[in-house]
HTML snippet that shows the backbone in 3Dmol.js (N, CA, C, O; Angstrom):
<script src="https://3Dmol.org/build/3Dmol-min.js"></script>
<div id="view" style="width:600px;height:400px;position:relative"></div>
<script>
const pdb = `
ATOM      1  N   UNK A   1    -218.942 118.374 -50.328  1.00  0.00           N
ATOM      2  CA  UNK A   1    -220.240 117.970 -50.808  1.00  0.00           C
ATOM      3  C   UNK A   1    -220.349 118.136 -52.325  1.00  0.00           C
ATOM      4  O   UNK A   1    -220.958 117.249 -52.923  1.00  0.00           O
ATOM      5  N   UNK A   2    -219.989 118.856 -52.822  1.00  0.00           N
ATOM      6  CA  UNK A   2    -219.805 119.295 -54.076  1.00  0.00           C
ATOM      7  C   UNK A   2    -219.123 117.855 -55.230  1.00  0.00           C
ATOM      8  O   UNK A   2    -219.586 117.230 -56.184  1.00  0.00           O
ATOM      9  N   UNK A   3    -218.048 117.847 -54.598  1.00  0.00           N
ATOM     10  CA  UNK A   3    -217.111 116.496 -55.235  1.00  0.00           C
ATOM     11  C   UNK A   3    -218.094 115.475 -55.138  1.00  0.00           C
ATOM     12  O   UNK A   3    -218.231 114.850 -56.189  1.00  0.00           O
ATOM     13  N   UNK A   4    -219.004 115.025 -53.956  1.00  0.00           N
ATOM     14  CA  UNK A   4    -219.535 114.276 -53.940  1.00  0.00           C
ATOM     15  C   UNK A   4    -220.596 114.050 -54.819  1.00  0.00           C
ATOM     16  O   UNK A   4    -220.858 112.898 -55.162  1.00  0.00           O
ATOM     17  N   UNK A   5    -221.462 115.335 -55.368  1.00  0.00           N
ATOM     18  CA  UNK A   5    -222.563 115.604 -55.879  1.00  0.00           C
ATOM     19  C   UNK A   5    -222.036 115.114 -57.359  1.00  0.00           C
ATOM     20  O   UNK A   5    -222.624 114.312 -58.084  1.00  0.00           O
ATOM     21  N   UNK A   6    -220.681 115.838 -57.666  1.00  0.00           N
ATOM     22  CA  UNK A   6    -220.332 115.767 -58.966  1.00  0.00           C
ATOM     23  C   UNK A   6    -219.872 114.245 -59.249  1.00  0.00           C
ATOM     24  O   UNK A   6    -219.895 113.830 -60.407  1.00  0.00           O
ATOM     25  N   UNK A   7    -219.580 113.663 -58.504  1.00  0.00           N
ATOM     26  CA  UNK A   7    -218.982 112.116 -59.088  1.00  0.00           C
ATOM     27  C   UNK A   7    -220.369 111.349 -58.619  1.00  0.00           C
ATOM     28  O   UNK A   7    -220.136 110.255 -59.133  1.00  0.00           O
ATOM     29  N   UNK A   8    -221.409 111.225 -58.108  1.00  0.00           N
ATOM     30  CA  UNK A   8    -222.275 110.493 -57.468  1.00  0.00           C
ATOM     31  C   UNK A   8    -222.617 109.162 -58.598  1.00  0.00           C
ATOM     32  O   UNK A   8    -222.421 107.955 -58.459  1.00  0.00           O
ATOM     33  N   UNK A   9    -223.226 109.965 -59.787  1.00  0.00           N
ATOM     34  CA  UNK A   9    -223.159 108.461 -60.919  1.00  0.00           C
ATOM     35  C   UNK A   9    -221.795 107.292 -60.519  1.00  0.00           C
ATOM     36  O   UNK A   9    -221.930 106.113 -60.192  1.00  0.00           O
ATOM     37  N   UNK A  10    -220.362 108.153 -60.691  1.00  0.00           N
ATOM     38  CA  UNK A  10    -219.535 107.151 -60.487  1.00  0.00           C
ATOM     39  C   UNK A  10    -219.267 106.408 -59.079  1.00  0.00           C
ATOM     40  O   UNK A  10    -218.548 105.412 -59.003  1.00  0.00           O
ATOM     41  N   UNK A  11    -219.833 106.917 -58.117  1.00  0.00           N
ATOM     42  CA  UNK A  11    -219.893 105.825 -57.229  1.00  0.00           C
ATOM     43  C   UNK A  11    -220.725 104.795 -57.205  1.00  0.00           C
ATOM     44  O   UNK A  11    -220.331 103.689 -56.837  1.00  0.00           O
ATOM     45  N   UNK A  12    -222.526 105.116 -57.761  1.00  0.00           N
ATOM     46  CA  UNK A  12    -223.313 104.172 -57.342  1.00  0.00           C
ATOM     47  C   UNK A  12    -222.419 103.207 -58.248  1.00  0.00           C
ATOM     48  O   UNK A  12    -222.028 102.172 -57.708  1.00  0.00           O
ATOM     49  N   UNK A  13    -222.015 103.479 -59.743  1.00  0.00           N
ATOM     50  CA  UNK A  13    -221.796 102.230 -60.502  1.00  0.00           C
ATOM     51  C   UNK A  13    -220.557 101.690 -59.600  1.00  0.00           C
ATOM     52  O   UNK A  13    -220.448 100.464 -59.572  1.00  0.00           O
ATOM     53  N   UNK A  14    -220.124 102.035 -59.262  1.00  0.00           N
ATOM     54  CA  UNK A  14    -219.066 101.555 -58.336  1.00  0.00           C
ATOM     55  C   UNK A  14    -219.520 100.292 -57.604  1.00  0.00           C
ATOM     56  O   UNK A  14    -219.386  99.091 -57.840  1.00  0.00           O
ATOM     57  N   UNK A  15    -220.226 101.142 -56.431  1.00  0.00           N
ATOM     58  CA  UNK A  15    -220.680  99.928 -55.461  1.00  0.00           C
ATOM     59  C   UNK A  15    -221.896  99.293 -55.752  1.00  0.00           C
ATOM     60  O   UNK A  15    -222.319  98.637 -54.801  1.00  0.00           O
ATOM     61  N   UNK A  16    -222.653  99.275 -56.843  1.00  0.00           N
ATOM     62  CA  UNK A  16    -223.161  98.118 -57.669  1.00  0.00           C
ATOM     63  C   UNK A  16    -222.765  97.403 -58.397  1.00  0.00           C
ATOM     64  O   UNK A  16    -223.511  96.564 -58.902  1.00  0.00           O
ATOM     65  N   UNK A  17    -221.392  97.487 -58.723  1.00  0.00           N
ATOM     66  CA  UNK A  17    -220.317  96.477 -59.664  1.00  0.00           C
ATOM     67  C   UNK A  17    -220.047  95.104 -58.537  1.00  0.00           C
ATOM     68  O   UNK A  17    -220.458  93.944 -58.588  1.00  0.00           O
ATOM     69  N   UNK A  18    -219.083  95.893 -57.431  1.00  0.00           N
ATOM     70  CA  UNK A  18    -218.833  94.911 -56.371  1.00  0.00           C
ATOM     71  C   UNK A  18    -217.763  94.201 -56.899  1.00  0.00           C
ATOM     72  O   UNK A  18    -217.262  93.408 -56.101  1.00  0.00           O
ATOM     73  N   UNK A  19    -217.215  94.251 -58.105  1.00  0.00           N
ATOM     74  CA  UNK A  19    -215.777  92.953 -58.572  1.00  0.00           C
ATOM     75  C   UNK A  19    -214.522  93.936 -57.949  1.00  0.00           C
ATOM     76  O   UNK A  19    -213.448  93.395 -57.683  1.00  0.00           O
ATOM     77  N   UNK A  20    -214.720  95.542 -57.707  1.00  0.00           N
ATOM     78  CA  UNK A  20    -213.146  96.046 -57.719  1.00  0.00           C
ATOM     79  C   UNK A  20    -213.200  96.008 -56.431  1.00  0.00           C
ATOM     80  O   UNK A  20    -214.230  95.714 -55.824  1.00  0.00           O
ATOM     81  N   UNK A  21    -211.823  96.373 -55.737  1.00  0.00           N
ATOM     82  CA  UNK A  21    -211.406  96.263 -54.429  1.00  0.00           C
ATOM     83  C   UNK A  21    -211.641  98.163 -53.732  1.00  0.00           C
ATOM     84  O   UNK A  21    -211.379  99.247 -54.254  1.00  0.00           O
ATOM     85  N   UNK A  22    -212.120  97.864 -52.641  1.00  0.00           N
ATOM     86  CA  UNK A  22    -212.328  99.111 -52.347  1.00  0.00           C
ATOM     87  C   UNK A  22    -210.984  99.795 -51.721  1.00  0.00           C
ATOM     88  O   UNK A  22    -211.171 100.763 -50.984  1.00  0.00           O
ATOM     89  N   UNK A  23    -209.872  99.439 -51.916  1.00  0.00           N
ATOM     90  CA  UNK A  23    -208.599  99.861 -51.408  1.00  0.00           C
ATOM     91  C   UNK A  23    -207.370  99.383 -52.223  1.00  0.00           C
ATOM     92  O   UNK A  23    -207.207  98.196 -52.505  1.00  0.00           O
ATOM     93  N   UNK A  24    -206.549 100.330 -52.573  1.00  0.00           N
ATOM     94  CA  UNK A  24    -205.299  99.696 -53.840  1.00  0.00           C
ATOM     95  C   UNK A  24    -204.253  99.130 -52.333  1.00  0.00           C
ATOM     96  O   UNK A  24    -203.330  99.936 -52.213  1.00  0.00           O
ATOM     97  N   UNK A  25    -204.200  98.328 -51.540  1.00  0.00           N
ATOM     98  CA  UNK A  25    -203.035  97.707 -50.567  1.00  0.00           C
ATOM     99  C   UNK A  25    -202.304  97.009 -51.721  1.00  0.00           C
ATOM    100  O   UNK A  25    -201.093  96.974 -51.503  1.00  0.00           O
ATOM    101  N   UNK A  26    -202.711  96.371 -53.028  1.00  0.00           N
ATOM    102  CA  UNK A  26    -201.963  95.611 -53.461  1.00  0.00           C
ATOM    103  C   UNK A  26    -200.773  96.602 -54.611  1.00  0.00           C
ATOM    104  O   UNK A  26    -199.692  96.253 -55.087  1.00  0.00           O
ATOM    105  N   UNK A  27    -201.510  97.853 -54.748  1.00  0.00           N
ATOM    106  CA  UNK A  27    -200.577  98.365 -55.819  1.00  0.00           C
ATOM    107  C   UNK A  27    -199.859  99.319 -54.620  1.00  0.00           C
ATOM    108  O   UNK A  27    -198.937  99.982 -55.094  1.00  0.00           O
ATOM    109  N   UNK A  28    -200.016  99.479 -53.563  1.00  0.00           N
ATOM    110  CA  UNK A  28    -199.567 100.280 -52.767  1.00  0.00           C
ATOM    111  C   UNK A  28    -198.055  99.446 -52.391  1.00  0.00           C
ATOM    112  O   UNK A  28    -196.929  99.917 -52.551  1.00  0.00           O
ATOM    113  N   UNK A  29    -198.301  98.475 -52.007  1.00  0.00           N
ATOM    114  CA  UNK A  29    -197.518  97.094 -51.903  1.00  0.00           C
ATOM    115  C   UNK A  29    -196.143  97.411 -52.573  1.00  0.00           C
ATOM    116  O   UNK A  29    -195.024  97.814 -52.257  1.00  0.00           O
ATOM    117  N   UNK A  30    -196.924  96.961 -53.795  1.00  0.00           N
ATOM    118  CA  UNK A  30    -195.980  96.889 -55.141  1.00  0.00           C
ATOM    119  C   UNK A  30    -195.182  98.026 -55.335  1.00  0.00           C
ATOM    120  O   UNK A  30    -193.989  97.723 -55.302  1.00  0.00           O
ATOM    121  N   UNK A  31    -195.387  99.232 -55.525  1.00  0.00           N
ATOM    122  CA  UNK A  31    -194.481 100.409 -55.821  1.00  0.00           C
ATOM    123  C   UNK A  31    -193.185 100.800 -54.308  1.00  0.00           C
ATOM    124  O   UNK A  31    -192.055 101.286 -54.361  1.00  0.00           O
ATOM    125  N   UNK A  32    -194.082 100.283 -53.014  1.00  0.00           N
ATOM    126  CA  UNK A  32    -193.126 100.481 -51.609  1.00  0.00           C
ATOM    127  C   UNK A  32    -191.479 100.642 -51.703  1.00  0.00           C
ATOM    128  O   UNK A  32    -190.759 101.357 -51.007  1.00  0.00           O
ATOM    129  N   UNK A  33    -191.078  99.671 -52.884  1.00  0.00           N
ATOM    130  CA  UNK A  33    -189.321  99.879 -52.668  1.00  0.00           C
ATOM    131  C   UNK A  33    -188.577 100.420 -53.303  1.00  0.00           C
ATOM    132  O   UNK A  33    -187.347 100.469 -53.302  1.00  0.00           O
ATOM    133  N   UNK A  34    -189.843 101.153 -54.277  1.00  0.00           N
ATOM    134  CA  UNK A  34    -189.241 102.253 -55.569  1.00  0.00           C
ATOM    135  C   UNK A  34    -189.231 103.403 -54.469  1.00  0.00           C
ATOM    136  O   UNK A  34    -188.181 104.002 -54.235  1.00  0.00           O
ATOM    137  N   UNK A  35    -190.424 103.707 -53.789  1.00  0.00           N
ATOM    138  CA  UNK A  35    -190.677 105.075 -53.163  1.00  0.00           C
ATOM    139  C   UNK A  35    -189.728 105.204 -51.686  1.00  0.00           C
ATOM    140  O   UNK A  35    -189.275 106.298 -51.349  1.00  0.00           O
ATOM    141  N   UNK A  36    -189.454 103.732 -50.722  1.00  0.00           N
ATOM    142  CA  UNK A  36    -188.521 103.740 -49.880  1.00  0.00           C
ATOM    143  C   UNK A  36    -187.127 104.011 -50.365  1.00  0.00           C
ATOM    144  O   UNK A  36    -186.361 104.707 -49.698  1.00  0.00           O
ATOM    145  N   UNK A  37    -186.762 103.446 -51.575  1.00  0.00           N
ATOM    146  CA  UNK A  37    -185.422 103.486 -51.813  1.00  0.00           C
ATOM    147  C   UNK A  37    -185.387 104.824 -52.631  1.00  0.00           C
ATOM    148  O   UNK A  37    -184.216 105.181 -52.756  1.00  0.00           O
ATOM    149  N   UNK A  38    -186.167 105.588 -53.162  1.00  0.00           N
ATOM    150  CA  UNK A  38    -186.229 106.870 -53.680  1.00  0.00           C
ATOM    151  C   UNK A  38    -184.872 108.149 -52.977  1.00  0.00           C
ATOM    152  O   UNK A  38    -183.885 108.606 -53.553  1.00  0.00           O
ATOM    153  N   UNK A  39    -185.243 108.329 -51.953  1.00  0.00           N
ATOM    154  CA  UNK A  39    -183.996 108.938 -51.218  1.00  0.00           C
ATOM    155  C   UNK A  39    -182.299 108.338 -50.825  1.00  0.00           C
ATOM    156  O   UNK A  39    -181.225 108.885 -50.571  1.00  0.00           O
ATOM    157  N   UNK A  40    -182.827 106.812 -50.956  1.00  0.00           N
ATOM    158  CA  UNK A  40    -181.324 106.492 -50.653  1.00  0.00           C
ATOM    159  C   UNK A  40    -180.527 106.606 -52.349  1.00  0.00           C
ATOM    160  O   UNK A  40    -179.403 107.085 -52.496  1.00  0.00           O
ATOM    161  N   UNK A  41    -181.317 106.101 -53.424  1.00  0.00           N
ATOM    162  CA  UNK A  41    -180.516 106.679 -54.410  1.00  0.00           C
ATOM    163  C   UNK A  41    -180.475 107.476 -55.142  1.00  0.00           C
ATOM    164  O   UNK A  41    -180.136 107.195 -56.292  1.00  0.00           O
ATOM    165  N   UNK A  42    -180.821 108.883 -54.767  1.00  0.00           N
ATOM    166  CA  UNK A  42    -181.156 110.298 -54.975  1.00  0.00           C
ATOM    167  C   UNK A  42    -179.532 110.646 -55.760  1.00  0.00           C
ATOM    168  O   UNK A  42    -179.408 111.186 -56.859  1.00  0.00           O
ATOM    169  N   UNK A  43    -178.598 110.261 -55.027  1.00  0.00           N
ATOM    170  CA  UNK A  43    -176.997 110.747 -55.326  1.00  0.00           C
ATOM    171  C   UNK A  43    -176.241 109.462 -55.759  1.00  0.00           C
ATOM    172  O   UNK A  43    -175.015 109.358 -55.731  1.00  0.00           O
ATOM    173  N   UNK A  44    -177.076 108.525 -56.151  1.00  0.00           N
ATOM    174  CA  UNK A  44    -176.445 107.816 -56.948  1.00  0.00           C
ATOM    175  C   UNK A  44    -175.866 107.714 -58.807  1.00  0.00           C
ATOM    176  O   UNK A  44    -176.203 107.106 -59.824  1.00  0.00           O
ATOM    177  N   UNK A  45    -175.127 108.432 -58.511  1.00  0.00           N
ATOM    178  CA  UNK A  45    -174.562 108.879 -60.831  1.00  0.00           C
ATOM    179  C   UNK A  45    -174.112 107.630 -61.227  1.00  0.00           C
ATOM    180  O   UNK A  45    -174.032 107.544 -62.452  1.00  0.00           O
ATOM    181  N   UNK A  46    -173.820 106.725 -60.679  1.00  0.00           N
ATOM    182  CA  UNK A  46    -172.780 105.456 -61.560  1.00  0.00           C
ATOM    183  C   UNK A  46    -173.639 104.272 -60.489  1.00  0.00           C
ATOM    184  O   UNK A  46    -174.071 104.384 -59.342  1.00  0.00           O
ATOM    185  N   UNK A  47    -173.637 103.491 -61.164  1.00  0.00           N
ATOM    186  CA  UNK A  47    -173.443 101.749 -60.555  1.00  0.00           C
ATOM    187  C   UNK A  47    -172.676 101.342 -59.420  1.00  0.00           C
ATOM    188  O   UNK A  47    -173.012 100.604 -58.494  1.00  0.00           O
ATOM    189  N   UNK A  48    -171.435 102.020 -59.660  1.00  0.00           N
ATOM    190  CA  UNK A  48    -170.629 101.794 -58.599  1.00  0.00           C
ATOM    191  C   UNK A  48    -171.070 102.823 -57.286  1.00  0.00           C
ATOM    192  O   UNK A  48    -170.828 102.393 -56.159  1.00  0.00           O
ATOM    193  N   UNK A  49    -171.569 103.869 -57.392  1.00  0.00           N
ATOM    194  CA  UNK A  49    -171.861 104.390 -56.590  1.00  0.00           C
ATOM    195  C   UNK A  49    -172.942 104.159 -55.806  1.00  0.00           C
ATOM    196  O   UNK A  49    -173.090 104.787 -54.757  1.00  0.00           O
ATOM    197  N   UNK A  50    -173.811 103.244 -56.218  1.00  0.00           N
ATOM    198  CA  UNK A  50    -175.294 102.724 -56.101  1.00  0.00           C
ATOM    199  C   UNK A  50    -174.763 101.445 -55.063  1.00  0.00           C
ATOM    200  O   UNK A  50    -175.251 101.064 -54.000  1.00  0.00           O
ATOM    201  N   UNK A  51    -173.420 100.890 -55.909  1.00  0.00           N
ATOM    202  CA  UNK A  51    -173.225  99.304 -54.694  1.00  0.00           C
ATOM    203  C   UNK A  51    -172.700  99.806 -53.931  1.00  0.00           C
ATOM    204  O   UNK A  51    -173.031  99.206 -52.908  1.00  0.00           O
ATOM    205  N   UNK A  52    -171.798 100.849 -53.576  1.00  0.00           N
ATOM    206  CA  UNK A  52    -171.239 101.438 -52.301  1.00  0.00           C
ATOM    207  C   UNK A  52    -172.172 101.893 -51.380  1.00  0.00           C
ATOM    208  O   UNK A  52    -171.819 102.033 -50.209  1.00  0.00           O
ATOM    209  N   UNK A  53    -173.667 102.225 -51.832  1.00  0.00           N
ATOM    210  CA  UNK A  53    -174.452 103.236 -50.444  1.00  0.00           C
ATOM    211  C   UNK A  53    -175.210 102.263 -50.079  1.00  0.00           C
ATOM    212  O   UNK A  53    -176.011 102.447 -49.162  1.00  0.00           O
ATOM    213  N   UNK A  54    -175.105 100.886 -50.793  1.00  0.00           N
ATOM    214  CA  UNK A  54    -176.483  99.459 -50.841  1.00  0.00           C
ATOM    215  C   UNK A  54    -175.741  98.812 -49.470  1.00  0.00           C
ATOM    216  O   UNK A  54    -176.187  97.788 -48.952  1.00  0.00           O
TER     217      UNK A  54
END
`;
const viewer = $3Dmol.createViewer("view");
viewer.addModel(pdb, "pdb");
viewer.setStyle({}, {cartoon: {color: "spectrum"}});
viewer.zoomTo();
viewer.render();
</script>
């Protein structure tokens, strides 16, 4: 309740704007094959080592 109290200005202007999207799916989207592929090339040191685990 607190968080809520403290940001309250920034929501009404929020949902009296109405142009932004109430959910990032599109930047969530976008970053997916940096953060999936994050672990597979964790132990990748060289190029060549990167086309061998691909």
């Amino acid at each position: 309740m607190n968080y809520l109290a403290s940001n309250w200005r920034r929501l009404v202007r929020y949902t009296e704007g109405g142009h932004l999207p109430i959910d990032n799916n599109a930047a969530e989207r976008a970053i997916r094959p940096f953060v999936i592929g994050r672990k597979n090339w964790l132990f990748s040191d060289t190029p060549k080592g990167a086309t061998a685990s691909a």
